[in-house]
PDB file of N, CA, C and O in Angstrom:
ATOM      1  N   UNK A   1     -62.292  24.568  -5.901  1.00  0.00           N
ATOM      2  CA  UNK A   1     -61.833  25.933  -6.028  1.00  0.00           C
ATOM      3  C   UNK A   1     -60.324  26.004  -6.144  1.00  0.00           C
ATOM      4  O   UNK A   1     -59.691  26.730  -6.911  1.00  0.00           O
ATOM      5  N   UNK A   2     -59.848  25.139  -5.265  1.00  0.00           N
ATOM      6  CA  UNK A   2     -58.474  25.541  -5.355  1.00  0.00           C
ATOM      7  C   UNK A   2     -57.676  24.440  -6.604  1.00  0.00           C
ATOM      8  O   UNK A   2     -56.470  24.249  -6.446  1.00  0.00           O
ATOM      9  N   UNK A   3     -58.155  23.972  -7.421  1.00  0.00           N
ATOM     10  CA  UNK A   3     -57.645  23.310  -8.703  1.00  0.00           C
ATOM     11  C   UNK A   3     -57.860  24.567  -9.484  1.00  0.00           C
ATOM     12  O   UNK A   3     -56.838  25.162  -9.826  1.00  0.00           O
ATOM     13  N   UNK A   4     -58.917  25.028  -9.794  1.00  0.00           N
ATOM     14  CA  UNK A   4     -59.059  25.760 -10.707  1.00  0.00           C
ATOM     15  C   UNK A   4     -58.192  26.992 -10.707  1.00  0.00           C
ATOM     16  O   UNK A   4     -57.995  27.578 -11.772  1.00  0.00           O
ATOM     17  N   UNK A   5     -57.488  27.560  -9.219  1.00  0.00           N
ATOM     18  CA  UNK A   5     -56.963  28.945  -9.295  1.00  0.00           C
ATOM     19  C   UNK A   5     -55.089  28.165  -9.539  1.00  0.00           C
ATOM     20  O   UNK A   5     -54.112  28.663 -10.096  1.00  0.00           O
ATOM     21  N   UNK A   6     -55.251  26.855  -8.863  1.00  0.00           N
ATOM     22  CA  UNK A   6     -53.763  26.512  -9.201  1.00  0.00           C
ATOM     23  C   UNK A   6     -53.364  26.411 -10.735  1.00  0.00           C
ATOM     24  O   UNK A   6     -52.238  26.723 -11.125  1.00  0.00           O
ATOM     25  N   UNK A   7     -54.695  25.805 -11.852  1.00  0.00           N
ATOM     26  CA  UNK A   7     -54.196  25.401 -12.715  1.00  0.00           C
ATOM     27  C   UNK A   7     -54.770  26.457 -13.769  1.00  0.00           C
ATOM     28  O   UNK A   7     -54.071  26.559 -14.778  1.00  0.00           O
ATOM     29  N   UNK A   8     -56.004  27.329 -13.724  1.00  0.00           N
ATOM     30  CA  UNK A   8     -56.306  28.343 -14.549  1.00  0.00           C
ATOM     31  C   UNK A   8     -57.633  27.216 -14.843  1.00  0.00           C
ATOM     32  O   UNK A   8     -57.836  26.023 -14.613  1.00  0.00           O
ATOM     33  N   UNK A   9     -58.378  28.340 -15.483  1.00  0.00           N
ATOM     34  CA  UNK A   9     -59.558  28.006 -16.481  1.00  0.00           C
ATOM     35  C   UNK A   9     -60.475  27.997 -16.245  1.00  0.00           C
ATOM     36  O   UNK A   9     -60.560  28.287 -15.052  1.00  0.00           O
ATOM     37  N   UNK A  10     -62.148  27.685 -17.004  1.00  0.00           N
ATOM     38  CA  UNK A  10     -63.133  27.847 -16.718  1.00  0.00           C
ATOM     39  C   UNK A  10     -63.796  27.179 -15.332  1.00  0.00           C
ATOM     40  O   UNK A  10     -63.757  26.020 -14.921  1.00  0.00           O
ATOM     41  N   UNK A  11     -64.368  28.286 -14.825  1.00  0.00           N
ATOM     42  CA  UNK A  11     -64.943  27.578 -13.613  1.00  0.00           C
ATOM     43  C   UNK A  11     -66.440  26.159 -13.511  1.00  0.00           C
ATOM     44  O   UNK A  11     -66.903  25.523 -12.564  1.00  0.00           O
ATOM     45  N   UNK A  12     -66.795  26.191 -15.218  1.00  0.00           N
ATOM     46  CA  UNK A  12     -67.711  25.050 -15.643  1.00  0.00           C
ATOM     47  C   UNK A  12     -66.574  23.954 -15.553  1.00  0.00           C
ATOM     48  O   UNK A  12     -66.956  22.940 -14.970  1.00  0.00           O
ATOM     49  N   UNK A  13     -65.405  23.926 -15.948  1.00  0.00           N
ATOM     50  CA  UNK A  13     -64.498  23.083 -16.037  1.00  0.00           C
ATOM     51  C   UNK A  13     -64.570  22.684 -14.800  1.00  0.00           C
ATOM     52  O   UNK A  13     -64.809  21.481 -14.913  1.00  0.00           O
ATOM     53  N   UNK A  14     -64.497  23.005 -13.360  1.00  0.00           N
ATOM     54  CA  UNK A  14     -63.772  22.115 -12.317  1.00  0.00           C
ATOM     55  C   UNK A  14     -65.578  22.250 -11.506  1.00  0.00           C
ATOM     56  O   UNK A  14     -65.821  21.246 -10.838  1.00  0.00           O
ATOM     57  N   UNK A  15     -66.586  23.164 -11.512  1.00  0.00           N
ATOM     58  CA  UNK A  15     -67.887  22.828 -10.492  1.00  0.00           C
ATOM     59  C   UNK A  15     -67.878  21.478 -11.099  1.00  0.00           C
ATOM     60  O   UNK A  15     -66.786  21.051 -10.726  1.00  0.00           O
ATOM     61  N   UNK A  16     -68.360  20.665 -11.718  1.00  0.00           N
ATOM     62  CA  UNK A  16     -68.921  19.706 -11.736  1.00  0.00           C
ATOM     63  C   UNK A  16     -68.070  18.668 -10.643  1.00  0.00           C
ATOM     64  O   UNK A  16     -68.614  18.309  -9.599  1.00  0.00           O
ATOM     65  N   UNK A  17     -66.710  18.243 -10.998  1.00  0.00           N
ATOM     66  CA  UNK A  17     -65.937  17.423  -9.787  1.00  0.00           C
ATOM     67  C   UNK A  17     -66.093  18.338  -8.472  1.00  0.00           C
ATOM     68  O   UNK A  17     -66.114  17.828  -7.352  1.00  0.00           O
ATOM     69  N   UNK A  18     -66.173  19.343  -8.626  1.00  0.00           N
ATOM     70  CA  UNK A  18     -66.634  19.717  -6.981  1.00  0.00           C
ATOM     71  C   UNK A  18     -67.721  19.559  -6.205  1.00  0.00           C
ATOM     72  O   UNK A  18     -67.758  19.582  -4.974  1.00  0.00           O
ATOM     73  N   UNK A  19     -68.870  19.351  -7.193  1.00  0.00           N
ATOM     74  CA  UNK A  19     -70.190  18.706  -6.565  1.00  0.00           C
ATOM     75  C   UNK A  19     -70.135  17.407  -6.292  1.00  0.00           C
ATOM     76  O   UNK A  19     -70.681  16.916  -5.304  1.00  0.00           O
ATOM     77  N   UNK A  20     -69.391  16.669  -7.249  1.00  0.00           N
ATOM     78  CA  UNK A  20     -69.060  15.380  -7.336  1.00  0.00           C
ATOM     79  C   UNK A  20     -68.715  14.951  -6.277  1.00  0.00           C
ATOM     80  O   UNK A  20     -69.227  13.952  -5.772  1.00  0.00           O
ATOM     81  N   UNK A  21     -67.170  16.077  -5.397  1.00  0.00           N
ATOM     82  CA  UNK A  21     -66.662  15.669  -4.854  1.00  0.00           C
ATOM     83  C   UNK A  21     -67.059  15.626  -3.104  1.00  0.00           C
ATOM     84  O   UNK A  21     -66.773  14.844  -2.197  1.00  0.00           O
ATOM     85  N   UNK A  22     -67.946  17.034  -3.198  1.00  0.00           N
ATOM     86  CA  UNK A  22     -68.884  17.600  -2.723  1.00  0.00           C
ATOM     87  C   UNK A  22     -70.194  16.285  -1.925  1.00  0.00           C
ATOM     88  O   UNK A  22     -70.456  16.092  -0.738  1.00  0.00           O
ATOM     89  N   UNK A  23     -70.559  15.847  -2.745  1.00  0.00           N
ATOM     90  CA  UNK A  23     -71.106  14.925  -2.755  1.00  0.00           C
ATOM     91  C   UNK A  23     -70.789  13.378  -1.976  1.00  0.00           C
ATOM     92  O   UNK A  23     -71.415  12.698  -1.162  1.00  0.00           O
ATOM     93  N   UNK A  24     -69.624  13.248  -2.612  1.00  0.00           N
ATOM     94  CA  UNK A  24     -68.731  11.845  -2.122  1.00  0.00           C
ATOM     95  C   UNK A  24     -68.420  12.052  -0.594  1.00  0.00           C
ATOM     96  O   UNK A  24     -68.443  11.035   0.099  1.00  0.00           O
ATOM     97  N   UNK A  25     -68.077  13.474   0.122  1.00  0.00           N
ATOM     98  CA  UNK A  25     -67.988  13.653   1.263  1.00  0.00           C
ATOM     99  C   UNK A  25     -69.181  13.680   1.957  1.00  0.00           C
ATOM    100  O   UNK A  25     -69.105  13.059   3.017  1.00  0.00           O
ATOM    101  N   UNK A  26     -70.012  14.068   1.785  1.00  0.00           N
ATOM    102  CA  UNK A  26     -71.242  14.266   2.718  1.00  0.00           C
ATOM    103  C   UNK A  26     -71.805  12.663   2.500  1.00  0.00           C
ATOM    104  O   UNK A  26     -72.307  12.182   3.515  1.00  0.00           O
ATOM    105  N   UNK A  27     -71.776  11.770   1.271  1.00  0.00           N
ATOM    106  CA  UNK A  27     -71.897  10.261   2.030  1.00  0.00           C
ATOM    107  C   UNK A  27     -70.818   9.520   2.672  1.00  0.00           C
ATOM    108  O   UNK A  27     -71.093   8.448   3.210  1.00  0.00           O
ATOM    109  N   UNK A  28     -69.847   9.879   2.679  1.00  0.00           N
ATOM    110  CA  UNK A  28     -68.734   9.649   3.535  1.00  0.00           C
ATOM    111  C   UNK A  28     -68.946   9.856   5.021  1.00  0.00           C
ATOM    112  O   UNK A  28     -68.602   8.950   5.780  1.00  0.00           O
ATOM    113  N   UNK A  29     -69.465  10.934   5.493  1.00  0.00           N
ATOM    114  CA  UNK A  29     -69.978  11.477   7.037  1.00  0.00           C
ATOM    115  C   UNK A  29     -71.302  10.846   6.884  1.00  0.00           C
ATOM    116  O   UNK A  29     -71.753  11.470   7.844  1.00  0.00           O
ATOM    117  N   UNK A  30     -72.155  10.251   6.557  1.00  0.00           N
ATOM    118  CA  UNK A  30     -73.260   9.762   6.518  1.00  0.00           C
ATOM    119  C   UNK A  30     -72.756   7.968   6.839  1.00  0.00           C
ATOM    120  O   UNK A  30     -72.942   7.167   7.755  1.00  0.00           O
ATOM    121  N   UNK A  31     -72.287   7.959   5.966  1.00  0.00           N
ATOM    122  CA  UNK A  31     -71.421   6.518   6.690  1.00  0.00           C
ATOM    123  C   UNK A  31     -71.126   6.632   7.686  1.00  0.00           C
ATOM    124  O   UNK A  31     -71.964   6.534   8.582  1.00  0.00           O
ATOM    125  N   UNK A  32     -70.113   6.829   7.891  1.00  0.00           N
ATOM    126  CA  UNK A  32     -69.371   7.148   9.684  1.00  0.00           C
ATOM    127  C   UNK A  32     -70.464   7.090  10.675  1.00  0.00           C
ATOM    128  O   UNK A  32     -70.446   6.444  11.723  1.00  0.00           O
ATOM    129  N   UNK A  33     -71.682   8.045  10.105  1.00  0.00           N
ATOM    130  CA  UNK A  33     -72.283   8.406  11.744  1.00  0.00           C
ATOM    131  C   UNK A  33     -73.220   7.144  11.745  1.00  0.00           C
ATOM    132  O   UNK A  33     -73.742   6.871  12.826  1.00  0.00           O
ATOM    133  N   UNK A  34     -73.467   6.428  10.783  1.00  0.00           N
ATOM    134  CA  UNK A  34     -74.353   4.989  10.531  1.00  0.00           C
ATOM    135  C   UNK A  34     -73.449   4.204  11.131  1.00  0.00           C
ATOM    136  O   UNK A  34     -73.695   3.537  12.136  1.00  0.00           O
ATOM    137  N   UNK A  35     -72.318   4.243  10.525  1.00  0.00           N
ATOM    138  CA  UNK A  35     -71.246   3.040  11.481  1.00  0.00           C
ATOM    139  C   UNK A  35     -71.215   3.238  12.844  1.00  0.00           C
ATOM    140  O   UNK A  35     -71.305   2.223  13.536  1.00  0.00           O
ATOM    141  N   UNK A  36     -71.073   4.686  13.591  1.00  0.00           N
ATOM    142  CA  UNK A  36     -70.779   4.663  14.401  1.00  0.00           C
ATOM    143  C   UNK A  36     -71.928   3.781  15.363  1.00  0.00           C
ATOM    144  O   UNK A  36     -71.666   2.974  16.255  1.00  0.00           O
ATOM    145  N   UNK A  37     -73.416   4.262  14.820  1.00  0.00           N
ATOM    146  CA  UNK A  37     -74.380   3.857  14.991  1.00  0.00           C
ATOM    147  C   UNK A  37     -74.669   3.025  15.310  1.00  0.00           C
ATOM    148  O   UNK A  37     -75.198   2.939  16.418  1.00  0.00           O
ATOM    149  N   UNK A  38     -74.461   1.838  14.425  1.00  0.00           N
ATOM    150  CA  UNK A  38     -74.640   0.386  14.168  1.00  0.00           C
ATOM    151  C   UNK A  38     -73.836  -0.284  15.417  1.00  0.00           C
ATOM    152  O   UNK A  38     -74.324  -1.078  16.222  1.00  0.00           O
ATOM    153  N   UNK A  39     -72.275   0.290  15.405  1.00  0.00           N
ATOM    154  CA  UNK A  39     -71.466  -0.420  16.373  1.00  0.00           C
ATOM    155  C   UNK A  39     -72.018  -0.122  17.719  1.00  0.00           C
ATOM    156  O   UNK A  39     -71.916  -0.978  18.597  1.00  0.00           O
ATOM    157  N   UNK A  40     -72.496   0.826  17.919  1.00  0.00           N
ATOM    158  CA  UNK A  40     -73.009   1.460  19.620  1.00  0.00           C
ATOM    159  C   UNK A  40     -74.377   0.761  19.935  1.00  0.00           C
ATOM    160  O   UNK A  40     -74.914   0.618  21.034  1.00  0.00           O
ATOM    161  N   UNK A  41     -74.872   0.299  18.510  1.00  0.00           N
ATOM    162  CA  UNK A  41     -76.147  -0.776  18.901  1.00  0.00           C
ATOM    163  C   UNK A  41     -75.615  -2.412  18.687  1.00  0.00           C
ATOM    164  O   UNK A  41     -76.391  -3.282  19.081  1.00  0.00           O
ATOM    165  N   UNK A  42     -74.570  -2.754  18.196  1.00  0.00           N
ATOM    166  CA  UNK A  42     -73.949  -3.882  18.528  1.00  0.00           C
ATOM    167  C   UNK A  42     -73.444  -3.952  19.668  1.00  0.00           C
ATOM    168  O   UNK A  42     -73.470  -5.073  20.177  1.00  0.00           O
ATOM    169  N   UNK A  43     -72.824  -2.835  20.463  1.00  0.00           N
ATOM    170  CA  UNK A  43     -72.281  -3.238  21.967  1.00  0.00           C
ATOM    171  C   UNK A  43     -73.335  -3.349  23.116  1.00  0.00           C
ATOM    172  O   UNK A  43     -73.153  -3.922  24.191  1.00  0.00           O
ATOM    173  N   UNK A  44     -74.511  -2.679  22.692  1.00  0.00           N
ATOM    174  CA  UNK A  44     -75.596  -3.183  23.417  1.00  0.00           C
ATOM    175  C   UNK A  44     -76.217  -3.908  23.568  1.00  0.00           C
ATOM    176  O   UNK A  44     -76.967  -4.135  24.517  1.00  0.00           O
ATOM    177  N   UNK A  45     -75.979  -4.599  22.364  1.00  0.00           N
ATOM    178  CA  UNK A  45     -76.685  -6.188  22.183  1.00  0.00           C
ATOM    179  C   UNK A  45     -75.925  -6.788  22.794  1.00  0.00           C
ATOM    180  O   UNK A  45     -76.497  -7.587  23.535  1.00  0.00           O
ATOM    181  N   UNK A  46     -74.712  -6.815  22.877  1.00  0.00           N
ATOM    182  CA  UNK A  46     -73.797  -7.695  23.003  1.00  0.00           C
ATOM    183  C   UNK A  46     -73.788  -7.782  24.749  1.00  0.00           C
ATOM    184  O   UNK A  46     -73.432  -8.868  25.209  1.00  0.00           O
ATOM    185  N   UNK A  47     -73.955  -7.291  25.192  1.00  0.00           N
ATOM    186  CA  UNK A  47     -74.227  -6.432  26.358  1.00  0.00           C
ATOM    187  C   UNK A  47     -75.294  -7.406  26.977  1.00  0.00           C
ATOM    188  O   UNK A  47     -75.044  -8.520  27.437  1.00  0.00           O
ATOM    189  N   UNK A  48     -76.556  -6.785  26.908  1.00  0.00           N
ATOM    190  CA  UNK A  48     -77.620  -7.745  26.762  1.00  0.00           C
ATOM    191  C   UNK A  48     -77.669  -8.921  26.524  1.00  0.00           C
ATOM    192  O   UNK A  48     -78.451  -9.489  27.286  1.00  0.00           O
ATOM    193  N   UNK A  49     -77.125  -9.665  25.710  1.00  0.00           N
ATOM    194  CA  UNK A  49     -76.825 -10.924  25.312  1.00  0.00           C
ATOM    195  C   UNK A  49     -76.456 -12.115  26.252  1.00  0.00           C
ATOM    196  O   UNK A  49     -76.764 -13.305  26.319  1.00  0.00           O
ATOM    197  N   UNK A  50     -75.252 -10.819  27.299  1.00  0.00           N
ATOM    198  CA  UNK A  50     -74.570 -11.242  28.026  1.00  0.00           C
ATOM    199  C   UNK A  50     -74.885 -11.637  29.520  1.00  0.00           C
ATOM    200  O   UNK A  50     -74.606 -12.598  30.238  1.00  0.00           O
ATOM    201  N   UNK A  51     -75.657 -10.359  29.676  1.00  0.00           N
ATOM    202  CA  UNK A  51     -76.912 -10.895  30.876  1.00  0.00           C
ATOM    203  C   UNK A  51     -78.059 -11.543  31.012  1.00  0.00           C
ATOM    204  O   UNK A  51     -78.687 -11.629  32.067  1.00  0.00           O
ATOM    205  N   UNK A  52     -78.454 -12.142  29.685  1.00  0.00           N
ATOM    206  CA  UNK A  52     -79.394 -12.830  29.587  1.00  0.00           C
ATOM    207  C   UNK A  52     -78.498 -13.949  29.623  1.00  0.00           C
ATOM    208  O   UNK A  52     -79.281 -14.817  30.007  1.00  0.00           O
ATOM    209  N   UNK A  53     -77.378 -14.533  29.484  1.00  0.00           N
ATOM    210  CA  UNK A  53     -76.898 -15.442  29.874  1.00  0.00           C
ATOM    211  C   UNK A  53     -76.315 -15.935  30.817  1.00  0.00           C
ATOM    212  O   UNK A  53     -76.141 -17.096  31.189  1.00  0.00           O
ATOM    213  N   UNK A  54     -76.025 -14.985  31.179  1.00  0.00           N
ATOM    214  CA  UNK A  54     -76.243 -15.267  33.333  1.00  0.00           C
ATOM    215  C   UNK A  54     -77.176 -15.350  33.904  1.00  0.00           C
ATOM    216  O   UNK A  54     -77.130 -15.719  35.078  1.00  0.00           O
ATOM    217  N   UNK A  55     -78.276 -15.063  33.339  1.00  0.00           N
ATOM    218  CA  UNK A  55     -79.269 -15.154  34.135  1.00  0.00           C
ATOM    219  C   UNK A  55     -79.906 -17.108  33.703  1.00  0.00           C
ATOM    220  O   UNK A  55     -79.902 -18.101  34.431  1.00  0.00           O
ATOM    221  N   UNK A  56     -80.225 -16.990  32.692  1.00  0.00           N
ATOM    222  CA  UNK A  56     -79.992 -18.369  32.354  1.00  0.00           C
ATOM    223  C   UNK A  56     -79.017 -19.474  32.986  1.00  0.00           C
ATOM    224  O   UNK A  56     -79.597 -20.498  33.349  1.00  0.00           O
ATOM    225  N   UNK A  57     -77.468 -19.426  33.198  1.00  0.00           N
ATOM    226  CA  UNK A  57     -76.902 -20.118  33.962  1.00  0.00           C
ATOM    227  C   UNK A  57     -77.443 -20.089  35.101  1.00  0.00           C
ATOM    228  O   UNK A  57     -77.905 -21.180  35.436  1.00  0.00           O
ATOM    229  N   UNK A  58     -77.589 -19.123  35.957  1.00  0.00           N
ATOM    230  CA  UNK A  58     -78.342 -19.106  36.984  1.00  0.00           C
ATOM    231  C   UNK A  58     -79.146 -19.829  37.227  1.00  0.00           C
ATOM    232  O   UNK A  58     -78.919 -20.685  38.082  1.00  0.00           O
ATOM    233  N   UNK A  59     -80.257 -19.777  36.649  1.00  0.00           N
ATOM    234  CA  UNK A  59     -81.481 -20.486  36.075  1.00  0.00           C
ATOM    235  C   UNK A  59     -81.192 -22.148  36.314  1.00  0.00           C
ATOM    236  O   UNK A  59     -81.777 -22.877  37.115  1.00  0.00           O
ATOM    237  N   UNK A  60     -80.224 -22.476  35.467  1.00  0.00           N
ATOM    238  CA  UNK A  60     -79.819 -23.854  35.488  1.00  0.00           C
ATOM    239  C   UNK A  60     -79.551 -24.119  36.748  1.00  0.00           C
ATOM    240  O   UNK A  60     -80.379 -24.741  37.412  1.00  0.00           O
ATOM    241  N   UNK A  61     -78.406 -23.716  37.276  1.00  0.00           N
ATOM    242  CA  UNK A  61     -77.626 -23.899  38.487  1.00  0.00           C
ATOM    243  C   UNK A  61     -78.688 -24.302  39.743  1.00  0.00           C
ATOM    244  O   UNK A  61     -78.608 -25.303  40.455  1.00  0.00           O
ATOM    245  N   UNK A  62     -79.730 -23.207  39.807  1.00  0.00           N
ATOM    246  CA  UNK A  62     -81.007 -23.093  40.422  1.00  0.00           C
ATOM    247  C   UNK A  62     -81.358 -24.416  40.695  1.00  0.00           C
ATOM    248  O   UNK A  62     -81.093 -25.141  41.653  1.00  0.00           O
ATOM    249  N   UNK A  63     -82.448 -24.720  38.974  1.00  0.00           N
ATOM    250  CA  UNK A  63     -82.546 -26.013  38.623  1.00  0.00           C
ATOM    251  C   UNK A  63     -82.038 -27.061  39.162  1.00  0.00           C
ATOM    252  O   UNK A  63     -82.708 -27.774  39.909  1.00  0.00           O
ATOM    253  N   UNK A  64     -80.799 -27.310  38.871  1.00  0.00           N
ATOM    254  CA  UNK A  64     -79.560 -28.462  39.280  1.00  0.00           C
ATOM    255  C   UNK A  64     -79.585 -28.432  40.772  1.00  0.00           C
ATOM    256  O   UNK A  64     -79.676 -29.468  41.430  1.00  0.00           O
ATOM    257  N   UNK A  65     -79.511 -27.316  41.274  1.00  0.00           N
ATOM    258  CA  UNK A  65     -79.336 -28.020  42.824  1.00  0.00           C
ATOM    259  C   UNK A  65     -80.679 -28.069  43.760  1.00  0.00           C
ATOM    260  O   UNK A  65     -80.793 -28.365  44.950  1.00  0.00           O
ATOM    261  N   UNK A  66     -81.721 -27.646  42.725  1.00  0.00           N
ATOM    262  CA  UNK A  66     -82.963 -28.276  43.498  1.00  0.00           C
ATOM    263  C   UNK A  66     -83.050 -29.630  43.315  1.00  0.00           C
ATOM    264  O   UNK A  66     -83.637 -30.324  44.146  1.00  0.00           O
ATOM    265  N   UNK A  67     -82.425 -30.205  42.108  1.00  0.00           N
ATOM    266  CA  UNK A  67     -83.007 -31.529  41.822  1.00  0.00           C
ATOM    267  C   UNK A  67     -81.792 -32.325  42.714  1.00  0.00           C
ATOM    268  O   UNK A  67     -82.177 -33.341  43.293  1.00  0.00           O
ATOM    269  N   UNK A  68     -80.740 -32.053  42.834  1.00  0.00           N
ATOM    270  CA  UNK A  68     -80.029 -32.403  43.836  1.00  0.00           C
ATOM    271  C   UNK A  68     -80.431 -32.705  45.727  1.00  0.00           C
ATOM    272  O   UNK A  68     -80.214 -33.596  46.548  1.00  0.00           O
ATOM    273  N   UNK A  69     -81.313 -30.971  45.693  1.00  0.00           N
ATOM    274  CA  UNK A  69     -81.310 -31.115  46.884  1.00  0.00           C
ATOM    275  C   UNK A  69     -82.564 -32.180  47.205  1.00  0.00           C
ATOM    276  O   UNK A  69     -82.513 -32.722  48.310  1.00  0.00           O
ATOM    277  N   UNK A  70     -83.558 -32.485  46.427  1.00  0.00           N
ATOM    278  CA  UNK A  70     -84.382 -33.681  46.527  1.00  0.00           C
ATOM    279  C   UNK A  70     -84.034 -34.534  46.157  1.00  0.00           C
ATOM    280  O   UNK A  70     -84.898 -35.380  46.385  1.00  0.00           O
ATOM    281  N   UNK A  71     -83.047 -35.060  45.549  1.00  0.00           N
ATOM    282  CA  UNK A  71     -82.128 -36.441  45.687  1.00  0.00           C
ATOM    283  C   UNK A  71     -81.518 -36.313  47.323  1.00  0.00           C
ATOM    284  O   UNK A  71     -81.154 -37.325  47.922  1.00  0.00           O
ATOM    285  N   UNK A  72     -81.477 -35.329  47.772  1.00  0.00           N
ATOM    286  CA  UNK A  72     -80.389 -35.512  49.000  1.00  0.00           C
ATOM    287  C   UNK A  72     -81.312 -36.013  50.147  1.00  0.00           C
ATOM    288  O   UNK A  72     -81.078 -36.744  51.109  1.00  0.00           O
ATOM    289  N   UNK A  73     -82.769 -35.194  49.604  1.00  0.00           N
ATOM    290  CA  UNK A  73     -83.785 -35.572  50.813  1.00  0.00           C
ATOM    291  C   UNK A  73     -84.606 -36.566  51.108  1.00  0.00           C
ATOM    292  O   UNK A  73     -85.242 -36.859  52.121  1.00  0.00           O
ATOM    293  N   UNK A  74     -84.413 -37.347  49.366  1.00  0.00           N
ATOM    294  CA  UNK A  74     -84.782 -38.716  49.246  1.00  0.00           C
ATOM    295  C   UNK A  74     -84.088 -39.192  49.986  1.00  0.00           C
ATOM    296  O   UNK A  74     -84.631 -39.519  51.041  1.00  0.00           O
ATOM    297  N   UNK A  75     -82.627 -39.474  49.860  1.00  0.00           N
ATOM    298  CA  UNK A  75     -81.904 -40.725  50.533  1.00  0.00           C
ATOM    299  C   UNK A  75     -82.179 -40.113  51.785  1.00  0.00           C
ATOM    300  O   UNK A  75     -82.588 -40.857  52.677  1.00  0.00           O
ATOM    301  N   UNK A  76     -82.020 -38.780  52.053  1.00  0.00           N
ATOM    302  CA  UNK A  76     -82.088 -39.139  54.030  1.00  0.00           C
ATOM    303  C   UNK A  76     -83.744 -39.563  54.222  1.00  0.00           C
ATOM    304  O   UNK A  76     -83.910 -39.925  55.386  1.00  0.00           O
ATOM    305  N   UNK A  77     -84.490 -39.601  53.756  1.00  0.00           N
ATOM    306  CA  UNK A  77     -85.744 -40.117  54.260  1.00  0.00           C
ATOM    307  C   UNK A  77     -85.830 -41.304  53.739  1.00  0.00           C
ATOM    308  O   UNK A  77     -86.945 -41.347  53.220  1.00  0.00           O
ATOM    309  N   UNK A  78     -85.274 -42.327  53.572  1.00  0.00           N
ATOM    310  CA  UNK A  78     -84.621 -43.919  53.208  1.00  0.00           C
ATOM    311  C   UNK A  78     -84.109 -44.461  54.233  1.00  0.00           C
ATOM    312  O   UNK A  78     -84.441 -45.401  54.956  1.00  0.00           O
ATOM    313  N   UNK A  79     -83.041 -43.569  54.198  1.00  0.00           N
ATOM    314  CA  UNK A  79     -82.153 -43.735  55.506  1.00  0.00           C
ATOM    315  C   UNK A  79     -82.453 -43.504  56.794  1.00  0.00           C
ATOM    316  O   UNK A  79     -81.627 -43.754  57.672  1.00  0.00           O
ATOM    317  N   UNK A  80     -83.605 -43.027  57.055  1.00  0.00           N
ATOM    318  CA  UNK A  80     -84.147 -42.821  58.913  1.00  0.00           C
ATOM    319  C   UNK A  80     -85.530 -43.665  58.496  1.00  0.00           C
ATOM    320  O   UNK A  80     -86.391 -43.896  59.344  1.00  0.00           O
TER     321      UNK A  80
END
């Protein structure tokens, strides 16, 4: 609208780039709210990711010092 009153002339002349342009914006905000989207389900993964890997170390650690602590209970029952 406002090309056409700055520069004069038919209003068939400038609707078409205004739908056009019209257009280019509303997938523009369609992007954004997908991006925003996408990233707010990447920080949750990431998130998740993160406690499943503590829990796993855990897991190990667990592991490791059971097998430790029956190495420890071997030798003392060797040793008496």
């Amino acid at each position: 609208m406002s090309a056409r009153r700055a520069v004069g002339g038919s209003r068939y002349l400038y609707d078409s780039f205004e739908a056009a342009q019209a257009r280019i914006d509303a997938q523009e905000r369609v992007f954004e709210a997908r991006k925003e989207a996408l990233e707010f389900r990447m920080v949750r993964l990431e998130q998740a990711v993160e406690r499943l890997e503590r829990r796993l170390w855990l897991a190990v650690y667990g592991v490791a010092a059971g097998v430790l602590m029956h190495g420890a209970l071997a030798l003392v029952q060797i040793t008496t």
